[in-house]
LUMVEX-81275 format. One record per residue (C-alpha): residue number from 1; x, y, z. Coordinates in pm, 1 decimal. Example, Ala and Ser with C-alpha at 12.3 -4.5 7.8 and 13.67 -1.06 7.14 Angstrom:
// LUMVEX-81275
[1 [1230.0 -450.0 780.0]]
[2 [1367.0 -106.0 714.0]]
***
This chain:
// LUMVEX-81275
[1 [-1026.9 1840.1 6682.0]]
[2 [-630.5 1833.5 6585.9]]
[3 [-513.9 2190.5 6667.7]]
[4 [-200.6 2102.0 6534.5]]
[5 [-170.3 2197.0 6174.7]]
[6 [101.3 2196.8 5914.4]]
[7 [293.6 2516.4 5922.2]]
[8 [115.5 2835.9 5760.0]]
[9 [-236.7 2735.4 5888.3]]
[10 [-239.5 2944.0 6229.5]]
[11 [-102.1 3227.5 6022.4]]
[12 [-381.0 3345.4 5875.6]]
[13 [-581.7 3292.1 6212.1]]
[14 [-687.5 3627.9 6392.5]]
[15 [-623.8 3493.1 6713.4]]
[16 [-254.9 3449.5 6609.8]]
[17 [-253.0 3788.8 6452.4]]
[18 [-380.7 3942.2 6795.4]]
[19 [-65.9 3743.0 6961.9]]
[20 [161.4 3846.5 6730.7]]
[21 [94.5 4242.0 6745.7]]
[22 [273.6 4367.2 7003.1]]
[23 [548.5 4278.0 7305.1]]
[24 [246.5 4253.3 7564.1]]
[25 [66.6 4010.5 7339.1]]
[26 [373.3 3791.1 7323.0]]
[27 [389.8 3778.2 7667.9]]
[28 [49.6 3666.3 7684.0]]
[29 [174.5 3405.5 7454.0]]
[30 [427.4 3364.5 7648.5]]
[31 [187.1 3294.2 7961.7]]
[32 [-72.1 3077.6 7845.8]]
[33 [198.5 2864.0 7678.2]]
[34 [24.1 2905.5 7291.4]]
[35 [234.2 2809.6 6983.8]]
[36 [225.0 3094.5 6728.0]]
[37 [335.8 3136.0 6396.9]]
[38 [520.6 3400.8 6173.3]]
[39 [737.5 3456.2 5881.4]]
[40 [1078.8 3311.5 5865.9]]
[41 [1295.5 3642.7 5730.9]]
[42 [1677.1 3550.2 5781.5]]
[43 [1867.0 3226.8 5863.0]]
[44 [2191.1 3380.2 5983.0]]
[45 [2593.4 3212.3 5954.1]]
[46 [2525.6 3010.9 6253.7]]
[47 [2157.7 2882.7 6146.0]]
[48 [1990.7 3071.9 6370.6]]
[49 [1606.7 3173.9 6267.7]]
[50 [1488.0 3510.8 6286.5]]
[51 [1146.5 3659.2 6253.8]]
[52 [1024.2 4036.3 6217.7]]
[53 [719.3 4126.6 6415.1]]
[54 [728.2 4490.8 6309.5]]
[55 [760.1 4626.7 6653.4]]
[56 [1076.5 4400.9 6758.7]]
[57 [1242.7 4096.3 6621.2]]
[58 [1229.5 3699.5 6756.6]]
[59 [1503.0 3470.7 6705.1]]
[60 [1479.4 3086.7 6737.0]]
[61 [1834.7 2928.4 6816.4]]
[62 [1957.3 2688.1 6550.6]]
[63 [1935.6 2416.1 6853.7]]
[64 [1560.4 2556.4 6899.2]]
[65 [1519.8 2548.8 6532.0]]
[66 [1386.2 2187.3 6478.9]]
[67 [1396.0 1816.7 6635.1]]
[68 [1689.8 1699.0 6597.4]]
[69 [1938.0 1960.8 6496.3]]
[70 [2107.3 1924.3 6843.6]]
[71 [2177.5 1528.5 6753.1]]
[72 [2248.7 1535.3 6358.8]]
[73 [1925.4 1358.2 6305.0]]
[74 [1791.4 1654.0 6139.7]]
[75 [2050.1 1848.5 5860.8]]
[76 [2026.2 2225.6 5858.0]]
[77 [1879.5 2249.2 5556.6]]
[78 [1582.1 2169.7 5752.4]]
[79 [1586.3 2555.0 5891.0]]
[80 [1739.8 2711.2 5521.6]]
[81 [1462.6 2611.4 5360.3]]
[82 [1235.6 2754.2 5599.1]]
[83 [1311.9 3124.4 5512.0]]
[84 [1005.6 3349.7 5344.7]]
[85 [786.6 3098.1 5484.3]]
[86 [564.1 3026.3 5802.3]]
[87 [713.6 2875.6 6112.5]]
[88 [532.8 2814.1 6472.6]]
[89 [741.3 2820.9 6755.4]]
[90 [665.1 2878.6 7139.1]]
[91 [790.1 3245.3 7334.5]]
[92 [1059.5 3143.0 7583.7]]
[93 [1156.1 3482.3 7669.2]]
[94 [1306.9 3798.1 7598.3]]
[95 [1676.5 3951.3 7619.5]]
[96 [1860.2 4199.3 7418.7]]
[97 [1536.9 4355.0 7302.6]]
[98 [1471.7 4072.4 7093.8]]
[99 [1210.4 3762.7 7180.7]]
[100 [1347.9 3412.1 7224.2]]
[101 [1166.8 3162.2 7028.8]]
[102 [1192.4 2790.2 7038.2]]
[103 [993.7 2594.3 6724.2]]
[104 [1154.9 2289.7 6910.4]]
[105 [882.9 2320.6 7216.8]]
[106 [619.7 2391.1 6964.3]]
[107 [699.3 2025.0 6767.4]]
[108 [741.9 1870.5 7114.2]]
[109 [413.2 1938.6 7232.2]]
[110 [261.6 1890.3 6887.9]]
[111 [465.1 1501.1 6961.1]]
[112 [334.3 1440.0 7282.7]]
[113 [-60.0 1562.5 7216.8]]
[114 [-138.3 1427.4 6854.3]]
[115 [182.7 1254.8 6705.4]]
[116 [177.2 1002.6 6958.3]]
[117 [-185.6 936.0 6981.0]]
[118 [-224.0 887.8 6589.1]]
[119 [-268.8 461.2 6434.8]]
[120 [-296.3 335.0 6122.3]]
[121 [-585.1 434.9 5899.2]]
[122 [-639.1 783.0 6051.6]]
[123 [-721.8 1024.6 5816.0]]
[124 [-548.0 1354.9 5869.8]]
[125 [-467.8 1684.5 5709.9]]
[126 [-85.8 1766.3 5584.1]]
[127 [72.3 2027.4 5375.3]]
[128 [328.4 1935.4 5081.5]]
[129 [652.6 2073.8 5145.3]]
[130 [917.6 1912.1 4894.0]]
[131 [888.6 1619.9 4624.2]]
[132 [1121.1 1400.1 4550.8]]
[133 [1146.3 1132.1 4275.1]]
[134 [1011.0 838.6 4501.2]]
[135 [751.2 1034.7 4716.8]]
[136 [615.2 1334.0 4864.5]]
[137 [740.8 1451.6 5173.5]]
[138 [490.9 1643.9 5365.1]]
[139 [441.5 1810.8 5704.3]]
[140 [194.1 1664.2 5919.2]]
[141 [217.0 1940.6 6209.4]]
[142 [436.7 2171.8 6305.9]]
[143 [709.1 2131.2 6036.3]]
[144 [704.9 1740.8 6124.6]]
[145 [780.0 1551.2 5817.2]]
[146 [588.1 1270.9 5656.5]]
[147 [637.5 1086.9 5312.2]]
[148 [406.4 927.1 5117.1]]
[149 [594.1 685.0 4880.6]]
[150 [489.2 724.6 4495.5]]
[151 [332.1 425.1 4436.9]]
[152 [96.0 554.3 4762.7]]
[153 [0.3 886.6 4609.6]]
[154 [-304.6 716.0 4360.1]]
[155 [-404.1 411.2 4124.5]]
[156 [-298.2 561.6 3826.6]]
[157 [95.4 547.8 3790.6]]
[158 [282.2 844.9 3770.8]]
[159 [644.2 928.2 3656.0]]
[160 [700.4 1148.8 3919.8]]
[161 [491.6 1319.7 4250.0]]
[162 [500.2 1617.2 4066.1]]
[163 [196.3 1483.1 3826.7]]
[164 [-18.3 1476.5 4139.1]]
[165 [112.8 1739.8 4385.6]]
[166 [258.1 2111.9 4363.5]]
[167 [486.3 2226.6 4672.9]]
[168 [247.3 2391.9 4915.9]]
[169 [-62.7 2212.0 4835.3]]
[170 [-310.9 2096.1 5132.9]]
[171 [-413.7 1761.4 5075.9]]
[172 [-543.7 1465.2 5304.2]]
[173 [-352.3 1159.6 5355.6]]
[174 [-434.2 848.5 5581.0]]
[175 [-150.7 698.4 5813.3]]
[176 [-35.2 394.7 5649.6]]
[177 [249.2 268.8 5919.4]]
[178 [432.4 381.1 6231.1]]
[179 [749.2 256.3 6293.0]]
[180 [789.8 364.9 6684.4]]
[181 [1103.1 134.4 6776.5]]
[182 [1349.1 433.1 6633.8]]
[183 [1512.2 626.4 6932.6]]
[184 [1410.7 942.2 6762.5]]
[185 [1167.7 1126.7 6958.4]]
[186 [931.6 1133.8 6625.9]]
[187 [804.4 822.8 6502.9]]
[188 [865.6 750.3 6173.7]]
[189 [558.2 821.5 6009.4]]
[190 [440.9 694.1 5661.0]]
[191 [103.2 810.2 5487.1]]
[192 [-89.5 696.7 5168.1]]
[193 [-300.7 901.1 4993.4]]
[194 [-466.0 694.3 4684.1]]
[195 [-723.3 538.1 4951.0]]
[196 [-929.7 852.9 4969.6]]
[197 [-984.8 909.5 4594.2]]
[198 [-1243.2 642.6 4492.1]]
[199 [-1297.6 333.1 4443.7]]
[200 [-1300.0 165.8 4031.1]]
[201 [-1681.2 164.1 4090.0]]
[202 [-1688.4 502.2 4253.6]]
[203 [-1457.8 670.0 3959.6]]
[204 [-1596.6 484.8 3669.3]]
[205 [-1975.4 602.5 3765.7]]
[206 [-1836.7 956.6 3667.8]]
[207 [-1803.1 849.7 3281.9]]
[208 [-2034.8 659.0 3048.7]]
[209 [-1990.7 445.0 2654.4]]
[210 [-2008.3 721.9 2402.0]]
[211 [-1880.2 1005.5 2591.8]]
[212 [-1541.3 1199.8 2471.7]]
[213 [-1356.8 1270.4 2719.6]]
[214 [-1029.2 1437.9 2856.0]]
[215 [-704.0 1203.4 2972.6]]
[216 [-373.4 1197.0 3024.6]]
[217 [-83.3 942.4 2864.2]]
[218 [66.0 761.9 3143.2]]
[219 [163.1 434.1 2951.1]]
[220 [281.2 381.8 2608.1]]
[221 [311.5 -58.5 2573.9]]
[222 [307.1 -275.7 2263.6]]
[223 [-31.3 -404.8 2321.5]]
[224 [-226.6 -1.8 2416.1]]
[225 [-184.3 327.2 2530.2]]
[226 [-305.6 348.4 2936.6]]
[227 [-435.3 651.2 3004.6]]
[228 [-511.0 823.7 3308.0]]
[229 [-898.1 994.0 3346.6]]
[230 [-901.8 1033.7 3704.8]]
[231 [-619.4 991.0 3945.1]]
[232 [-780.1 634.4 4028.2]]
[233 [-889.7 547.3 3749.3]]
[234 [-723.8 493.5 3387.9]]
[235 [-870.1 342.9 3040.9]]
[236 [-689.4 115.5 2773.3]]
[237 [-667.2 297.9 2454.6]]
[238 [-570.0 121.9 2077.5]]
[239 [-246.0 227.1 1974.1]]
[240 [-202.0 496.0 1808.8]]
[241 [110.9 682.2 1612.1]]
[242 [332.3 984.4 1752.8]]
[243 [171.0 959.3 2098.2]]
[244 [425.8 970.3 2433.2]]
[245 [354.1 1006.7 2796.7]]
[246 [247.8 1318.8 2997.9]]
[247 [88.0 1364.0 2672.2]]
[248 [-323.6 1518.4 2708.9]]
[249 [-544.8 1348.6 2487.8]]
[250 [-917.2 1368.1 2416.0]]
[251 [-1045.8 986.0 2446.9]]
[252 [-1402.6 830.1 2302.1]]
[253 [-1543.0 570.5 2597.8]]
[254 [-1616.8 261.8 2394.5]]
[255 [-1695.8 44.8 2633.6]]
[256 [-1712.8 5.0 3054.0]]
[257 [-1641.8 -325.1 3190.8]]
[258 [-1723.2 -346.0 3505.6]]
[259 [-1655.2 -706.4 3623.9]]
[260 [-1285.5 -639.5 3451.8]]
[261 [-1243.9 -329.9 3613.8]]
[262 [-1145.4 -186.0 3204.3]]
[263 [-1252.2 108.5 2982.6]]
[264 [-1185.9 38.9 2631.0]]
[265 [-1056.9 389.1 2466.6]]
[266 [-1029.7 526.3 2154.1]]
[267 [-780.9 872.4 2094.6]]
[268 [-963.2 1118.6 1921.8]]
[269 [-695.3 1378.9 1951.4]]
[270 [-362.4 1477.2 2170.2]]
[271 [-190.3 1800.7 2287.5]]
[272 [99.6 1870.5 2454.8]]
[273 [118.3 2023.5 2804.0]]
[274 [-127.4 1887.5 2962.4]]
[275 [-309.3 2135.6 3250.8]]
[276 [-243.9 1910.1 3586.7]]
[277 [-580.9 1937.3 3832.8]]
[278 [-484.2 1979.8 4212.9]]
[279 [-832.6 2005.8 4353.6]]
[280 [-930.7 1655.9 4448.2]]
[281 [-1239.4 1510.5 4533.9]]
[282 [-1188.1 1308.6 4816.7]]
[283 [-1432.6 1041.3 4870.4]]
[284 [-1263.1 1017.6 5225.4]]
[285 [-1166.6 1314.7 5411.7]]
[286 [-1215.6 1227.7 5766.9]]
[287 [-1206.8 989.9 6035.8]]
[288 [-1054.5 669.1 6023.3]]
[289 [-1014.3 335.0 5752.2]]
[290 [-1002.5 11.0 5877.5]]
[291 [-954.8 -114.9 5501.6]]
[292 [-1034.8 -36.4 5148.2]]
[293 [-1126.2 -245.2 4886.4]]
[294 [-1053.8 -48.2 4543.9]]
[295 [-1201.7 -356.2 4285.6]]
[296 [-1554.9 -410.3 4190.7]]
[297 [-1815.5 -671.5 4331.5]]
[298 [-1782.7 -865.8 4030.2]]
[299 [-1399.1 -878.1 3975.7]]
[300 [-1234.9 -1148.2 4006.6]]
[301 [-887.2 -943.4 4055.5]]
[302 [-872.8 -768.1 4419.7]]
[303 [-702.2 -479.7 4515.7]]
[304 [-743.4 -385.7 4880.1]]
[305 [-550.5 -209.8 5150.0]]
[306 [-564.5 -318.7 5509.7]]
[307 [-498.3 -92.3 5762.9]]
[308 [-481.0 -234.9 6073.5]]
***
């Protein structure tokens, strides 16, 4: 079992509540060695992190703050952005009446016992922490980063990560690559997420000719209107006036092709705004993929990801 989790997941835990309650339970932490985790209230002038126990404060040295603050590989933004939220971090000490803190140990360790022993195709958990216009950047354990590129996230294209993912989302997400020949300490780490959503066969089986359904514009060409049903999984509709993308639009299924891997659509109707669903059914959510084929038996057209 990985007991290293993106940040926020030991939070709620009562064993780190019980470690977190008073200065003889930090020490304990302190003894055994056990990565906690607690609110972020203050970055101070000189980037230093500072929690609020109740009973006494903790502070985490901007060169304890995160991997690679002391070398420039990591900008300070890194520890900004981590006020009002949850941050883990190992008990060093005390001094001053005030806990010493180091989130650097905590990300070491997390390095050295599951970052390192992670390959391609593993399927692990990881927490979205900022989007950007070609990925998602997500942490992966500790505060370690991961991205998953755009065109990684599912089938379906989107216009931006923000059609799939909201900032603090837990999702699953299978290692794609390593690249370990950096000099960083961390390996550079990229996951892909479309994998674990379904196959064409495996989507399609949810929807049948004659049905009217919900979608979602994500294409607007001379020849049809592609739109999105599931996040694998997207139909070719006739054109149609005043439609645009992002735009939600109740579809009639008139036919399944299976050996094409199409769905003929017609629009029935389309609204703007359309409400975006976070809660993904994962037709993979553990273990390990040694490779995915996403076409159908009969289709002459493969798409497949190998993972190893």
């Amino acid at each position: 079992m990985n007991d290293y989790l993106p940040e926020g997941a030991l939070l709620i835990k009562e064993e780190n509540r019980r470690l977190t309650e008073s200065v003889k339970s930090l020490e304990e932490a302190l003894a055994s060695n056990r990565t906690v985790e607690a609110i972020c209230v203050v970055c101070d002038s000189e980037h230093n992190l500072i929690v609020d126990f109740g009973f006494m404060k903790g502070i985490i040295p901007r060169n304890e703050g995160a991997i690679g603050i002391e070398d420039g590989t990591t900008r300070d933004i890194a520890l900004i952005s981590r006020v009002n939220k949850p941050i883990c971090f190992k008990v060093v000490g005390f001094a001053d009446g005030m806990a010493l803190l180091s989130r650097k140990q905590a990300q070491l360790e997390c390095i050295e016992d599951y970052i390192n022993g992670l390959n391609n195709g593993d399927v692990i958990r990881a927490k979205v922490t900022h989007l950007e216009q070609f990925g998602c950047f997500v942490d992966i354990g500790c505060g370690l980063p991961s991205l998953i590129p755009i065109d990684a996230i599912s089938v379906s294209r989107i216009s931006h990560p923000s059609d799939r993912f909201c900032v603090g989302q837990e999702i699953i997400a299978a290692v794609k690559s390593i690249d370990r020949s950096m000099r960083n300490i961390f390996p550079k780490i990229t996951l892909t997420h479309k994998e674990l959503l379904g196959t064409w066969s495996q989507n399609a089986s949810s929807f049948s000719a004659g049905e009217t359904v919900s979608g979602i514009v994500r294409s607007v060409e001379s020849y049809g209107i592609f739109i999105e049903l599931l996040p694998n999984l997207a139909g070719l509709a006739e054109l149609r006036e005043n439609i645009s993308i992002n735009q939600a639009v109740s579809v009639y299924i008139k036919a399944i092709i299976p050996e094409k891997m199409k769905i003929k659509l017609i629009i029935v109707n389309a609204f703007d705004n359309p409400k975006i669903n976070y809660n993904y059914k994962y037709h993979i959510n553990s273990g390990k993929i040694n490779s995915w084929v996403y076409s159908t038996k009969s289709s002459d057209k493969i798409i497949r990801t190998d993972f190893i």
